[in-house]
N, C-alpha and C positions, 0 to 999 in steps of 0.2 A: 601194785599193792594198794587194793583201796580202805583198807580197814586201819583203826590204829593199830590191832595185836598185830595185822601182819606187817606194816612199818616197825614196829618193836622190836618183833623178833628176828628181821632182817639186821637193823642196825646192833643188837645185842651180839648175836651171832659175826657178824662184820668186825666188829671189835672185840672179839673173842672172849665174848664175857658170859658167865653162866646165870641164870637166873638168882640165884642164893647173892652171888657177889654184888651185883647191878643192885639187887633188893639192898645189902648192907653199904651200897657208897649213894643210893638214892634216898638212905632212910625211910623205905617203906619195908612192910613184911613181904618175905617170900610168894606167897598168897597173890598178891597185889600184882604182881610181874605177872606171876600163871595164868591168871583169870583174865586179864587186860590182852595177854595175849591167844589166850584159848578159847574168846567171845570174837565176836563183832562189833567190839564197842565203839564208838567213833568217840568218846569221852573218856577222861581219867581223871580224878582228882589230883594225879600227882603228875600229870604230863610233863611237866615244866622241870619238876624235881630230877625225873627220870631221864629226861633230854639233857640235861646238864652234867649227870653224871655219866651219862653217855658221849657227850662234847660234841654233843648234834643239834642241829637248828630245832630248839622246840616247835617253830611253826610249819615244819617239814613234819615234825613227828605226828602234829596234831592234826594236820588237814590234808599234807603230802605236796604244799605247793612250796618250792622255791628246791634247795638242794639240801640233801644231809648235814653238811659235813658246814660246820662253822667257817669262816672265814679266819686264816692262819692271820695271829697276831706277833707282831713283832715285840722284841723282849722289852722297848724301850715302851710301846705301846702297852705290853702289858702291865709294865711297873705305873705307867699312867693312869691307866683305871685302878689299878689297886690303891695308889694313893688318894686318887678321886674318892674310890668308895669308902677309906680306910681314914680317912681325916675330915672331921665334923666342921672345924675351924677353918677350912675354906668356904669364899664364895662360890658356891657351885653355880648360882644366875650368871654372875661374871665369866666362867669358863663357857659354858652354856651361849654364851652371845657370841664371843672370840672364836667358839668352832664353827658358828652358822651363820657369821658372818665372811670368816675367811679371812680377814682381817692380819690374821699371824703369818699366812704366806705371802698373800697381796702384797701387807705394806706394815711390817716389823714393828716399826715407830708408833704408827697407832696401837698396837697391843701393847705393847709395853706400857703406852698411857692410859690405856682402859683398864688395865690392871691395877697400875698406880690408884687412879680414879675411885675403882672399884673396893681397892683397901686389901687384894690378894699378894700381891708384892712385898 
């Protein structure tokens, strides 16, 4: 597959979805799915839209490097990012260091004080 339409309409097709549907959970028109996949585009305006509604790696969709299929999130994981993105009133710099530091599995005690520190706690 080296075009976007024909990544599209593999993954569309794979997930059993019809052009009309994909259009209404991607919020673009009908139009937009057909065309994308009936050119040679290597571009879309709505790539990213359309990948997500798909629950496929947009940067698979967009250039064809890496694998389809997202990486399965666990439920605990997922209630994480959704609070992440869902509440304004945390420090998100402060979370942001904790994960890329490693900090919370290495060595407990220190997150907990960087938290404290940081005013997330």
């Amino acid at each position: 597959m080296n075009t976007l339409g024909e990544r599209l309409a593999y993954a569309r097709k794979a997930r059993g979805v019809t052009q009309k549907d994909l259009a209404k959970r991607a919020g673009v028109v009908q139009s937009a799915i057909a065309n994308t996949e009936g050119r040679q585009a290597q571009t879309s305006l709505y790539t990213v839209q359309i990948a997500y509604a798909l629950k496929i790696n947009p940067l698979w969709l967009a250039t064809g490097q890496g694998e389809m299929d997202l990486p399965h999130l666990t439920e605990d994981e997922t209630h994480l990012l959704h609070d992440y993105r869902d509440n304004p009133e945390i420090n998100k710099d402060a979370i942001r260091t904790i994960a890329r530091s490693g900090r919370s599995t290495k060595n407990p005690e220190n997150s907990t004080n960087l938290l404290t520190e940081q005013k997330i706690a």
